[in-house]
C-alpha positions, 0 to 999 in steps of 0.5 A: 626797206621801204624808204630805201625802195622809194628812194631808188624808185625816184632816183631812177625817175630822175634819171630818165628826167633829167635829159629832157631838162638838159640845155643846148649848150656850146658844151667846150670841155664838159661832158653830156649823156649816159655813161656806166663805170666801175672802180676797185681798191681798198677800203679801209675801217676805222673805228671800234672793233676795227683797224683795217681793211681789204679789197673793194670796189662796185659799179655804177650807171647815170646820165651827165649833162652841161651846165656851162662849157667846161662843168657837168652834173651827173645823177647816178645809180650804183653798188658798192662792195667795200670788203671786210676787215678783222677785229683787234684787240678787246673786242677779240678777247671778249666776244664769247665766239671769236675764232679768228675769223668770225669777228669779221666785218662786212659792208656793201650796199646800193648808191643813188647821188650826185657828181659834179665834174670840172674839166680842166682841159680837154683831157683832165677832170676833177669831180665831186660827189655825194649822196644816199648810202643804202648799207647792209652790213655786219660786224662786231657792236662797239662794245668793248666789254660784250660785243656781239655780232649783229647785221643790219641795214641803214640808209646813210650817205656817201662823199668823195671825190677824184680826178682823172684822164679822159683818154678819148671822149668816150674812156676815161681813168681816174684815182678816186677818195670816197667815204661811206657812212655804214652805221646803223645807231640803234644797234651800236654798230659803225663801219664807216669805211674810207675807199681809195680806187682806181676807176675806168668809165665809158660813155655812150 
């Protein structure tokens, strides 16, 4: 817990950092200043216990600046809800408490990172990004013989990427791929959750 306050406390330092390090750039096609978006999908589990998915989505927050006429780098905040998926198979069979619903998994969790976003013309862009994945989650142990529900929490990471229109130079739109890491070793729980989302974004 407290390395995960520590590392929302200094992502929060570096965006209130990071216009004072922005350069006057003859900026082109690329993007500068704060902005605030959301995206909603599904995401989809996996792995052990898991072979499935539902509805997901979050929010996020951070400041982009230029780093040549046409790239961006952009330092943000976030949170994500990456939904729940039912259990399958032997997990179901041997988890002594299994009433069809309570084998269900659950993962969400707070985001601090990076993206980097090309712009292709005036109204295309593609985009990467990555960073920490603050999970906090539940589900069934990968245990085949004697699951057990657990809950847990891990800092992890996150990547993905995407590509979307700028409608004007404030709104734009996107089609999005993210992975989130949500697994905690020690408590032989994995959650990783693929996240396909539509997006819209606004800057200020």
């Amino acid at each position: 817990m407290k390395n995960t306050i520590l590392a929302l406390a200094l992502a929060t330092a570096g965006l209130a950092a990071v216009p004072a390090f922005a350069q006057d750039i003859v900026q082109g096609n690329a993007q500068q200043g704060w902005y605030v978006g959301a995206n909603a999908g599904y995401g989809q589990v996996q792995k052990g216990p898991y072979d499935n998915g539902n509805f997901a989505g979050g929010v996020k927050g951070g400041y982009r600046f230029a780093l040549n006429p046409d790239t961006s780098l952009g330092a943000e905040v976030g949170y994500v809800y990456l939904g729940r998926a039912d259990a399958r198979g032997q997990y179901t069979q041997n988890y002594a408490n299994y009433n069809g619903d309570n084998g269900k998994s659950k993962l969400q969790g707070a985001t601090a990172g990076l993206n980097l976003r090309y712009s292709f013309s005036p109204n295309w862009y593609g985009e990467v990004r990555g960073g920490a994945f603050f999970a906090k989650g539940s589900g069934l142990t990968d245990d085949k013989l004697n699951p057990e529900m657990v809950n847990f929490n891990s800092t992890r990471y996150y990547a993905g990427l995407g590509a979307g229109y700028n409608i004007n130079k404030n709104i734009s739109v996107g089609l999005n791929w993210d992975y989130y890491d949500g697994s905690q070793s020690d408590k032989n729980i994995r959650l990783p959750t693929n996240l396909y989302s539509v997006s819209a974004e606004y800057r200020f």
